[in-house]
C-alpha positions, 0 to 999 in steps of 0.5 A, a space after each residue: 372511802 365509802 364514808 367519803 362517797 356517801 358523805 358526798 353522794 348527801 352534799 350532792 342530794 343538799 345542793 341540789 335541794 337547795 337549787 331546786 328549794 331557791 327555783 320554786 322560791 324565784 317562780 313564786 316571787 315572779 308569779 307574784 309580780 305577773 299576776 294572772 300569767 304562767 311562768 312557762 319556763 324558770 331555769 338557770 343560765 351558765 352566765 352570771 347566775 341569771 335565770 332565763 324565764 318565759 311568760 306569754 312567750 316573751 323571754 327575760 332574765 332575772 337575778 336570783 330573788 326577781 328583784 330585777 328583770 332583764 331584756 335583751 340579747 345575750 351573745 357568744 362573742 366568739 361566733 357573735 351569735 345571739 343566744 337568746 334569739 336561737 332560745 326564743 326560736 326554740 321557744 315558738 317551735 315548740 309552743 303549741 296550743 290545741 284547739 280542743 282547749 280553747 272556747 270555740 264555742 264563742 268564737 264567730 264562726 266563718 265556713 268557706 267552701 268545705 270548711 275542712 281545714 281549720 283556724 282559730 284568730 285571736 283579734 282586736 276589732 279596733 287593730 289594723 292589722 287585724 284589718 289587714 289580716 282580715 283582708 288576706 283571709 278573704 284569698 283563702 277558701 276551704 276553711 273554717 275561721 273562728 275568731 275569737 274576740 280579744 279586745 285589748 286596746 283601749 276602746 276596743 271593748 264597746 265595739 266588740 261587745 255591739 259586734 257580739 250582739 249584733 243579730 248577725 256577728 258574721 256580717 257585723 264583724 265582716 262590715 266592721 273589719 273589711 268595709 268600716 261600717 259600725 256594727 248596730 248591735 246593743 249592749 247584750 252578756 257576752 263571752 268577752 271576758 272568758 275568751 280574754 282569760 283564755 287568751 291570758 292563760 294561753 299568753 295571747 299578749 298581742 292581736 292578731 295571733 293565729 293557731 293552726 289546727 297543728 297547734 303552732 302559733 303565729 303571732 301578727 300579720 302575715 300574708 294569704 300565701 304564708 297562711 294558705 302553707 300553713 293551712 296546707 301543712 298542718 296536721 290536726 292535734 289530738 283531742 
């Protein structure tokens, strides 16, 4: 009886290695095919041997040697609830990212009123909703608003850059976002490319993309009153 318990506490210990040997396998084939990006999250899932994986806060399912990738939602048909929304819900409560991290040092720094509460945005100069965010911004007061250039669409990098070496990047980026006025400044070093790696390794995938001083992350456009909430509620990460 022993020798069979023993016998079956190694086939355990095999199988589990095995799982474990084919993972690291699977993480290394998807890191391969996203270049740059971090798997944040690599599991299996009870349903036809799919593997549930997120980059950039974007999940998919893939087959066990990555050789395909799978979008979509997966749904219990007996409550007909989608698993892989409740998932991607999970995935954004827990998703935090400390300020202390990030290059704030190159953002374009805006004090209102007593600056106590801060707010890092990750924007394009040429999205328009990072133009309809800026014009809720102006509602809030008490703030500190650091905003990080992240020129990812196409054409964006020469009006950030001119925005960057402008003599005053507050005002160039305000005339630009708020009021149309293209900014005057020449070609100047920049911390474009850094603030575009930090974005990529915190999978900052689209503009604008706002953290709170709690680490949460909201993604796209979202009203003076909800960011006024969020501002209100949120409690400083540790350094």
């Amino acid at each position: 009886m022993r020798l069979k318990f023993v016998f079956s506490s190694l086939l355990l210990c095999f199988v589990c290695g095995a799982a474990l040997a084919d993972e690291a396998s699977l993480k290394k084939a998807l890191e391969a095919t996203f270049s740059g990006e971090k798997i944040e999250s690599l599991k299996k899932t009870p349903y036809l041997g799919l593997y549930e994986v997120v980059v950039g806060g974007e999940l998919f399912y893939t087959d066990d040697k990555g050789t395909y990738l799978f979008f979509g939602h997966v749904v219990d048909p007996q409550t007909r609830q989608s698993l892989t929304s409740e998932r991607l819900q999970q995935i954004k409560d827990a998703r935090r990212i400390n300020h202390a991290s990030l290059p704030l040092e190159s953002a374009i720094k805006a004090v209102r009123g007593n600056g106590k509460r801060k707010l890092v945005v990750f924007s394009d100069p040429n999205c328009p909703y990072c133009k309809r965010l800026e014009k809720e911004l102006v509602n809030i007061s008490d703030v500190t608003i650091y905003t990080l250039l992240y020129p990812v669409l196409n054409g964006s990098m020469p009006t950030a850059t001119a925005i960057w070496c402008s003599p005053d990047r507050l005002k160039a980026w305000d005339d630009f976002m708020l009021r149309g006025i293209a900014p005057a400044g020449k070609s100047c070093e920049t911390p474009i490319e850094t603030l575009l790696q930090a974005g990529r390794k915190n999978g900052i995938n689209g503009t604008p993309t706002l953290i709170f001083a709690d680490g949460s992350v909201v993604p796209g456009m979202i009203s003076a009153e909800i960011i006024e909430k969020k501002l209100s509620t949120a409690t400083p990460m540790a350094k």
